[in-house]
PQR file of N, CA, C, O and H, with PARSE charges and radii, in Angstrom:
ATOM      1  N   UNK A   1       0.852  -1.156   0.000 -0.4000 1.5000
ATOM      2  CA  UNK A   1       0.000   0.000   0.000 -0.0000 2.0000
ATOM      3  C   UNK A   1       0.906   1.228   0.000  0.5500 1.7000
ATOM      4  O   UNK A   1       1.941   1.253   0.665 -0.5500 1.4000
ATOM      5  N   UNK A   2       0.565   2.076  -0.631 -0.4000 1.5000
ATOM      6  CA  UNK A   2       1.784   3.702  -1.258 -0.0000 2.0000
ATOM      7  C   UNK A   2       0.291   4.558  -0.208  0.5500 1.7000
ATOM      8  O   UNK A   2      -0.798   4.155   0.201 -0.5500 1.4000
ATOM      9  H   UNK A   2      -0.277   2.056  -1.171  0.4000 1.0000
ATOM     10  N   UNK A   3       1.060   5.891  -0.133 -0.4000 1.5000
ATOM     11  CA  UNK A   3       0.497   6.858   0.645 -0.0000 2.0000
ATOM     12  C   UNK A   3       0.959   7.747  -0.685  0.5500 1.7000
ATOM     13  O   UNK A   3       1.859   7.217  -1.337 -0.5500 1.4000
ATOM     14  H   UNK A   3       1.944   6.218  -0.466  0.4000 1.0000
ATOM     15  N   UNK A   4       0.498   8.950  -1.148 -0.4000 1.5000
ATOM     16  CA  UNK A   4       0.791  10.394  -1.516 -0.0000 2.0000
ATOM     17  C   UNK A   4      -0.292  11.412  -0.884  0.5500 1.7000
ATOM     18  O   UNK A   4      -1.513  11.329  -0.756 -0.5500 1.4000
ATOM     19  H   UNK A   4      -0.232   9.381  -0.618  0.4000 1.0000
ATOM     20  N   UNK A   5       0.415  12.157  -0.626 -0.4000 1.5000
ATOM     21  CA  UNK A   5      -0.186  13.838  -0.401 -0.0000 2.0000
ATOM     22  C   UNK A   5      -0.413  14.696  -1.819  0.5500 1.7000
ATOM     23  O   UNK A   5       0.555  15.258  -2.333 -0.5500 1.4000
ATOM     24  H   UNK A   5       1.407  12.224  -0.730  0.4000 1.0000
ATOM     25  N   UNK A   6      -1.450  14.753  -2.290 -0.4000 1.5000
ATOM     26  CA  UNK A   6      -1.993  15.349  -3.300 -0.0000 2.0000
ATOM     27  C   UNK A   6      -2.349  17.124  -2.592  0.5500 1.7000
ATOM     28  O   UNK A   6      -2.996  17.312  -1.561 -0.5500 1.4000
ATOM     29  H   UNK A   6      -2.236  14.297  -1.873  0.4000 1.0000
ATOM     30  N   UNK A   7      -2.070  17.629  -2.988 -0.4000 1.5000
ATOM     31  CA  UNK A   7      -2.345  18.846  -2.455 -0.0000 2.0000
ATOM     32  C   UNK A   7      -3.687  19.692  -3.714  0.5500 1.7000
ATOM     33  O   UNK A   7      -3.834  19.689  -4.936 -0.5500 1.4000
ATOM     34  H   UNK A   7      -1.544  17.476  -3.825  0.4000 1.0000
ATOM     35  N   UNK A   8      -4.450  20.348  -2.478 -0.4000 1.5000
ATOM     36  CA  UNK A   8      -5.646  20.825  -3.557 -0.0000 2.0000
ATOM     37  C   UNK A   8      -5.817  22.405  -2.490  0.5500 1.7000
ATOM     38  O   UNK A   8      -5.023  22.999  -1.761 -0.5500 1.4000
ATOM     39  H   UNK A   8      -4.330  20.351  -1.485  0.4000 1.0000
ATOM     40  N   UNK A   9      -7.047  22.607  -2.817 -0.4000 1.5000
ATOM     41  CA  UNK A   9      -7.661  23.871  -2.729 -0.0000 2.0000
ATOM     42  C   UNK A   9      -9.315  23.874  -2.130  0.5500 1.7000
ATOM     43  O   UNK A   9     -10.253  23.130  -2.421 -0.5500 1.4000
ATOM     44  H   UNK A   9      -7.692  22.125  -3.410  0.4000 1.0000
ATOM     45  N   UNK A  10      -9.230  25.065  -1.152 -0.4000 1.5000
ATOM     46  CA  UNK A  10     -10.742  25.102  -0.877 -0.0000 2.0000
ATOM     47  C   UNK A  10     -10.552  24.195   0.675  0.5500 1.7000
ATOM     48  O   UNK A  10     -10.843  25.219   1.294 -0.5500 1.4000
ATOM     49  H   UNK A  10      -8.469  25.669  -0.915  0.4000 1.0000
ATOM     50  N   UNK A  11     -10.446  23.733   1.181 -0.4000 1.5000
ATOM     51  CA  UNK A  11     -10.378  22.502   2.458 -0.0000 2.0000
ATOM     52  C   UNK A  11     -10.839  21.280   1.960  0.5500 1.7000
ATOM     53  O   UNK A  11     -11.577  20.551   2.622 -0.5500 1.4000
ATOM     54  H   UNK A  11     -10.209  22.902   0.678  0.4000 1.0000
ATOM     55  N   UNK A  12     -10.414  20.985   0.730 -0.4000 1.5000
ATOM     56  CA  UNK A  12     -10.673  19.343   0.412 -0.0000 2.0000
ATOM     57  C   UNK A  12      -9.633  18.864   1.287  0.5500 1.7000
ATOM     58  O   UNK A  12      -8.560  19.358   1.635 -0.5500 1.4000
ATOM     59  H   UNK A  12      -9.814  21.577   0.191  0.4000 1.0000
ATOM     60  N   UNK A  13     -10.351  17.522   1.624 -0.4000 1.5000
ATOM     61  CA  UNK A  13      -9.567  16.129   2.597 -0.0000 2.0000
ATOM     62  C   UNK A  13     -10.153  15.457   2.335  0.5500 1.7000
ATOM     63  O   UNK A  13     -11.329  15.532   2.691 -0.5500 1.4000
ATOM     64  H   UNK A  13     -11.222  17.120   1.342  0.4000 1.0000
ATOM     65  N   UNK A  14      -9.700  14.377   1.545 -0.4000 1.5000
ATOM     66  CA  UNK A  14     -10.138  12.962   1.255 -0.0000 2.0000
ATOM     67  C   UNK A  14      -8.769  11.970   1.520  0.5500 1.7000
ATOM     68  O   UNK A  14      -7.559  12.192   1.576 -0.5500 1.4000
ATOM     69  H   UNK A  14      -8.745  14.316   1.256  0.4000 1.0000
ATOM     70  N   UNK A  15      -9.650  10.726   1.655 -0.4000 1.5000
ATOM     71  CA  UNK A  15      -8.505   9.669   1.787 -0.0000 2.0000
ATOM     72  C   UNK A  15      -8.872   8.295   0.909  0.5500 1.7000
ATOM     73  O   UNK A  15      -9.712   7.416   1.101 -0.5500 1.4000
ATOM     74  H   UNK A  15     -10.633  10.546   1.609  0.4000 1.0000
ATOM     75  N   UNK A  16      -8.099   8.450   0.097 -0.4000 1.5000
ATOM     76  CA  UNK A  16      -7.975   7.367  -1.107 -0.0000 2.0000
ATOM     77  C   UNK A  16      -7.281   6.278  -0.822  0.5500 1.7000
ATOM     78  O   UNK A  16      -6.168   6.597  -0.404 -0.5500 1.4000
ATOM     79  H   UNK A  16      -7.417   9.164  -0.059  0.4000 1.0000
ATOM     80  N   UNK A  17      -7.461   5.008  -0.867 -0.4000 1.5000
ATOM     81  CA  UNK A  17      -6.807   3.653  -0.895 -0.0000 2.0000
ATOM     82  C   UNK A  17      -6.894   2.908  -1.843  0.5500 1.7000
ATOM     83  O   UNK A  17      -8.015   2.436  -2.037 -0.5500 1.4000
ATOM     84  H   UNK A  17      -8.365   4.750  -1.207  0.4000 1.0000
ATOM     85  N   UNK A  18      -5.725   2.493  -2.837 -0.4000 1.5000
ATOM     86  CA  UNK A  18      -6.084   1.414  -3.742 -0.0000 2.0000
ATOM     87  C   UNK A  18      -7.436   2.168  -4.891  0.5500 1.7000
ATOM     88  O   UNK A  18      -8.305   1.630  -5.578 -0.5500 1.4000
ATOM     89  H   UNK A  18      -4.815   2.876  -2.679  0.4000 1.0000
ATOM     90  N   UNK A  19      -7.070   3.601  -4.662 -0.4000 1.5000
ATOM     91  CA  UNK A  19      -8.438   4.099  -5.992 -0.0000 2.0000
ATOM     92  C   UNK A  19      -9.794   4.114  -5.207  0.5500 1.7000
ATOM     93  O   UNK A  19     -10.855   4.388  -5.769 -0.5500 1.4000
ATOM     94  H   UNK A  19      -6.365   4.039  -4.105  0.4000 1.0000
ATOM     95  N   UNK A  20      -9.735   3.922  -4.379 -0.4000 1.5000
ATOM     96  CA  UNK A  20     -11.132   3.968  -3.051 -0.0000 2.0000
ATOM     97  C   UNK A  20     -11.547   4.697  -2.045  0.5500 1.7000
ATOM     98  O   UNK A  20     -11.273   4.439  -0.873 -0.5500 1.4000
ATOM     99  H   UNK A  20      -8.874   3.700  -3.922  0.4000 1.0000
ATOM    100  N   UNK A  21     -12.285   5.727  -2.451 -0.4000 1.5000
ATOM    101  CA  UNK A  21     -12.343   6.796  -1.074 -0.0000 2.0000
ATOM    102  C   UNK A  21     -12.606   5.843   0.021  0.5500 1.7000
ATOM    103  O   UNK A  21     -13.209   4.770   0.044 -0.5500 1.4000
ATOM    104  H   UNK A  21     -12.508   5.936  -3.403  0.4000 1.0000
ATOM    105  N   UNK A  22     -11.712   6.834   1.326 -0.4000 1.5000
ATOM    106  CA  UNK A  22     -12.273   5.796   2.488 -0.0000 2.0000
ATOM    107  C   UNK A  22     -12.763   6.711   3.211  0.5500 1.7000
ATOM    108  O   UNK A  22     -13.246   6.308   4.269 -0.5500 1.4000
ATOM    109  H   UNK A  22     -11.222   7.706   1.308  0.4000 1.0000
ATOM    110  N   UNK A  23     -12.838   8.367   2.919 -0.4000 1.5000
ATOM    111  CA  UNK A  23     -12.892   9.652   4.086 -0.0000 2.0000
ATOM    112  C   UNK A  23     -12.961  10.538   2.898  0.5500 1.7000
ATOM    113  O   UNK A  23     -12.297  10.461   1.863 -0.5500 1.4000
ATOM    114  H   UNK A  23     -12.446   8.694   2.059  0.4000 1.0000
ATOM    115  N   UNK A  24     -13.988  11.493   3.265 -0.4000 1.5000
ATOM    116  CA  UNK A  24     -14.103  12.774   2.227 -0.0000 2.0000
ATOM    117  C   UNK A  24     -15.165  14.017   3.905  0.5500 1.7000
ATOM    118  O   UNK A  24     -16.204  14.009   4.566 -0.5500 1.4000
ATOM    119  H   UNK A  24     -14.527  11.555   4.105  0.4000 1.0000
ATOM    120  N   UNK A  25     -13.583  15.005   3.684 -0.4000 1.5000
ATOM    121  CA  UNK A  25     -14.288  15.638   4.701 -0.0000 2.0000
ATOM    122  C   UNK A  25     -15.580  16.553   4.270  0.5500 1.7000
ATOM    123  O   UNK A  25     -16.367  17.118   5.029 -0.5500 1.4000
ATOM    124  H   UNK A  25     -12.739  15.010   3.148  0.4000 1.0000
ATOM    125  N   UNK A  26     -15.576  16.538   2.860 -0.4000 1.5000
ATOM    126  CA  UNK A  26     -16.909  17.488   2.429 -0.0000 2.0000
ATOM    127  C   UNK A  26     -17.682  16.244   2.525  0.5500 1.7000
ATOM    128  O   UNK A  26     -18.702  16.497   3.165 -0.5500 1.4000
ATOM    129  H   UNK A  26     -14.937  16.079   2.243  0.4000 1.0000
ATOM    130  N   UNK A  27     -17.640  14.811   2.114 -0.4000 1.5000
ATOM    131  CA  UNK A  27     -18.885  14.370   2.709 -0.0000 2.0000
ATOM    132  C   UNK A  27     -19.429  14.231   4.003  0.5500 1.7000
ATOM    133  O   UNK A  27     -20.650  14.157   4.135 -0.5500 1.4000
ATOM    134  H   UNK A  27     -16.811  14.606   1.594  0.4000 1.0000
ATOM    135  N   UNK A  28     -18.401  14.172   5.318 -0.4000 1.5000
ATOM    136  CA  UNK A  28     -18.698  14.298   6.447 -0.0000 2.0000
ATOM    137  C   UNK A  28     -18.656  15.396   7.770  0.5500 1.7000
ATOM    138  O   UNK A  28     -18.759  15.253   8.989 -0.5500 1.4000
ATOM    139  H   UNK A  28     -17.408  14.232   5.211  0.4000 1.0000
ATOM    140  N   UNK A  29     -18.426  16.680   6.770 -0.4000 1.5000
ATOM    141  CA  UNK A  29     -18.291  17.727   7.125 -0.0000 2.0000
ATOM    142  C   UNK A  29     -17.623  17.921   8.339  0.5500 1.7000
ATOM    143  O   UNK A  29     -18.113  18.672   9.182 -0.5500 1.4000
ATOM    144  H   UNK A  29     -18.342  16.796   5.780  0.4000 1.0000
ATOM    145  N   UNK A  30     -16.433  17.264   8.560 -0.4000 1.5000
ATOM    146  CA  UNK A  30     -15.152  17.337   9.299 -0.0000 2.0000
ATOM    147  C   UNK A  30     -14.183  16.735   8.938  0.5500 1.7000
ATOM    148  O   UNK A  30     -14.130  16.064   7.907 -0.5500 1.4000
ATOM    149  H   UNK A  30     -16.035  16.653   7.875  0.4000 1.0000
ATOM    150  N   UNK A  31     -13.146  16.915   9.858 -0.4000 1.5000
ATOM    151  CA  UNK A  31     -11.535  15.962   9.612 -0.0000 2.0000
ATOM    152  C   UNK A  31     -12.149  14.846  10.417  0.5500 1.7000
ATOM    153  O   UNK A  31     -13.189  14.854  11.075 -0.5500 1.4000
ATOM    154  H   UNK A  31     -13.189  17.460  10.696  0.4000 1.0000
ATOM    155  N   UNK A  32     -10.873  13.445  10.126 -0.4000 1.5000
ATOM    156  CA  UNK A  32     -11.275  12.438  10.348 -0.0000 2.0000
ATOM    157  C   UNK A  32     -10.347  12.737  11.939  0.5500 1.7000
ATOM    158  O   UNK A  32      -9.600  13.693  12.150 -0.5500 1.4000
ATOM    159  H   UNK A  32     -10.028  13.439   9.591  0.4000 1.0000
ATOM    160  N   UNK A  33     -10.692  11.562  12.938 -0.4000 1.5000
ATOM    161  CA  UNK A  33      -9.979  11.065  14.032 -0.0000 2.0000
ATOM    162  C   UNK A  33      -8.889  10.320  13.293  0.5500 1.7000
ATOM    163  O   UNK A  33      -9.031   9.889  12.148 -0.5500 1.4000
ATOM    164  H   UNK A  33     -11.299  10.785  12.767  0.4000 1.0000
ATOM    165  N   UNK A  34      -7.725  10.187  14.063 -0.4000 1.5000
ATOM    166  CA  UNK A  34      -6.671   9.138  13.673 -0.0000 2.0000
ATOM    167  C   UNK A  34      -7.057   7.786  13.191  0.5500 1.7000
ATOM    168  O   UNK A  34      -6.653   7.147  12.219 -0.5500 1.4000
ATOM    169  H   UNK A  34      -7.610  10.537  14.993  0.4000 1.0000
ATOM    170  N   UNK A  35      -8.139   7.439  14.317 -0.4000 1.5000
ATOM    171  CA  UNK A  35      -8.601   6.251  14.511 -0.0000 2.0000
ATOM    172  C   UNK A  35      -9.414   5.814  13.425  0.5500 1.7000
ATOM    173  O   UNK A  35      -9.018   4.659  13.268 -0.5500 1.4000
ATOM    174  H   UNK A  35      -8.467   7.958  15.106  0.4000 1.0000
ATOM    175  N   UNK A  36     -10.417   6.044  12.471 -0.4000 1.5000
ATOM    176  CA  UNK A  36     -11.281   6.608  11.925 -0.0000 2.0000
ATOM    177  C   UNK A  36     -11.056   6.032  10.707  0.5500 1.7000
ATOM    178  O   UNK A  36     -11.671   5.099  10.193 -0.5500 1.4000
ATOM    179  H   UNK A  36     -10.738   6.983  12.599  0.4000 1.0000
ATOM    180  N   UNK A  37      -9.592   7.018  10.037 -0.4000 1.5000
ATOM    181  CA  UNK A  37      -8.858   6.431   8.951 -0.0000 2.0000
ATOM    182  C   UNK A  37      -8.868   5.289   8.865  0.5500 1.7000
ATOM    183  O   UNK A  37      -9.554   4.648   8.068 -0.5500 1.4000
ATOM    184  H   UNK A  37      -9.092   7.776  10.455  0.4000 1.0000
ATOM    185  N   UNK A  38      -7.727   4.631  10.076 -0.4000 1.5000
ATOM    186  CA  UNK A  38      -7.373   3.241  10.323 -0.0000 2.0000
ATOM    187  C   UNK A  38      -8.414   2.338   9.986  0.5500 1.7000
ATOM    188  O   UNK A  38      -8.237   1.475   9.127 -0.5500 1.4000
ATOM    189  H   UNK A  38      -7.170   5.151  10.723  0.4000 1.0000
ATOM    190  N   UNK A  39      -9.473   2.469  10.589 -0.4000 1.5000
ATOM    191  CA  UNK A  39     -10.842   1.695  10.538 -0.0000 2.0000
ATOM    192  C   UNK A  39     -11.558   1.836   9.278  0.5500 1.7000
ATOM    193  O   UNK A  39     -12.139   0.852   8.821 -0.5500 1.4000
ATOM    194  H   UNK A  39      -9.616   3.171  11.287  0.4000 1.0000
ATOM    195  N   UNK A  40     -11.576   2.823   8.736 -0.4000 1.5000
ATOM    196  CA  UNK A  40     -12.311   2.818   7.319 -0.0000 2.0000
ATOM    197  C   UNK A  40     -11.329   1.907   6.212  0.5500 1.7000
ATOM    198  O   UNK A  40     -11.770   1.342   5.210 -0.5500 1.4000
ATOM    199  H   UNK A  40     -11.104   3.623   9.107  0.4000 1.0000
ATOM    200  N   UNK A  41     -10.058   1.915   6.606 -0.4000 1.5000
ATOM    201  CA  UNK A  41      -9.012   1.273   5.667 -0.0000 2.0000
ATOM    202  C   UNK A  41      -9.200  -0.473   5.970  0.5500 1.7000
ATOM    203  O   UNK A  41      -9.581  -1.389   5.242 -0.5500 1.4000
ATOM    204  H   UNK A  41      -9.699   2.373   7.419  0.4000 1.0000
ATOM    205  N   UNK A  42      -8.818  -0.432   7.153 -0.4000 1.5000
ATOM    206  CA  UNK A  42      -9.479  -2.031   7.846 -0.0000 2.0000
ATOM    207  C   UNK A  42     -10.264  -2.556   6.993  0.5500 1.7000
ATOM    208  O   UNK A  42      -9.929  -3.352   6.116 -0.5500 1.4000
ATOM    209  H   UNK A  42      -8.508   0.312   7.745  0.4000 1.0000
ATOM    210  N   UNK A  43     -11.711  -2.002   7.273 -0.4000 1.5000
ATOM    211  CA  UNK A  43     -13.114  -2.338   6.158 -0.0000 2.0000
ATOM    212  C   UNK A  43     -12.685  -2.506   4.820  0.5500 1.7000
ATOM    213  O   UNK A  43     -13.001  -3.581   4.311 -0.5500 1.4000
ATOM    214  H   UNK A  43     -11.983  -1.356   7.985  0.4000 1.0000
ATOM    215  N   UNK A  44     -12.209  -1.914   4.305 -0.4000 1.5000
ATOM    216  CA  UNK A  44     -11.683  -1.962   2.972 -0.0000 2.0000
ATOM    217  C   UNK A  44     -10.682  -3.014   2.051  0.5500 1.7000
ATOM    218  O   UNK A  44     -10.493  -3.348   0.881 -0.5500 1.4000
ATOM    219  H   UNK A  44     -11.953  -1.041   4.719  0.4000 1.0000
ATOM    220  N   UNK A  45     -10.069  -3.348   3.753 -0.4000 1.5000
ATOM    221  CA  UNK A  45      -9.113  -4.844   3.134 -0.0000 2.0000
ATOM    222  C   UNK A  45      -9.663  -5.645   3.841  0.5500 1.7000
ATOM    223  O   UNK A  45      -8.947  -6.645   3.860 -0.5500 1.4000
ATOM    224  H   UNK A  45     -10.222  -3.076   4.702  0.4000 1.0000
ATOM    225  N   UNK A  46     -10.748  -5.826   4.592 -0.4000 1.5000
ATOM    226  CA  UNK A  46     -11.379  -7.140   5.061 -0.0000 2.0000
ATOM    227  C   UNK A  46     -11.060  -7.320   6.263  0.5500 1.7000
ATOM    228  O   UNK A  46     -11.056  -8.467   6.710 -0.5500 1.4000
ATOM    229  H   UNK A  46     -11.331  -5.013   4.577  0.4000 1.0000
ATOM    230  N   UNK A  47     -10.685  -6.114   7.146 -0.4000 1.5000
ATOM    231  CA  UNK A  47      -9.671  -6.951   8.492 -0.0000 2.0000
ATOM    232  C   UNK A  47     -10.680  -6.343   9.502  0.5500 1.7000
ATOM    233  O   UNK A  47     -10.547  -6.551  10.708 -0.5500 1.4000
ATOM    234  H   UNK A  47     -10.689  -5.183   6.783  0.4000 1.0000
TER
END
């Protein structure tokens, strides 16, 4: 699994895995917890 920092504009924060949002702060109208990430990524590979 690769990480990049895409840099944008406006307060976009999303978190992409493998081409897969796992966190979009305009859809949840905040930043994520640390924890949050971890767990949405979890779900995503089955763990």
């Amino acid at each position: 699994m690769e990480s990049a920092l895409i840099e944008g504009s406006g307060g976009v924060f999303d978190v992409h895995v493998d081409g897969a949002q796992v966190w979009s702060k305009h859809e949840k109208d905040r930043f994520p917890e640390h924890h949050e990430v971890l767990e949405a990524i979890g779900k995503l590979k089955g763990r």
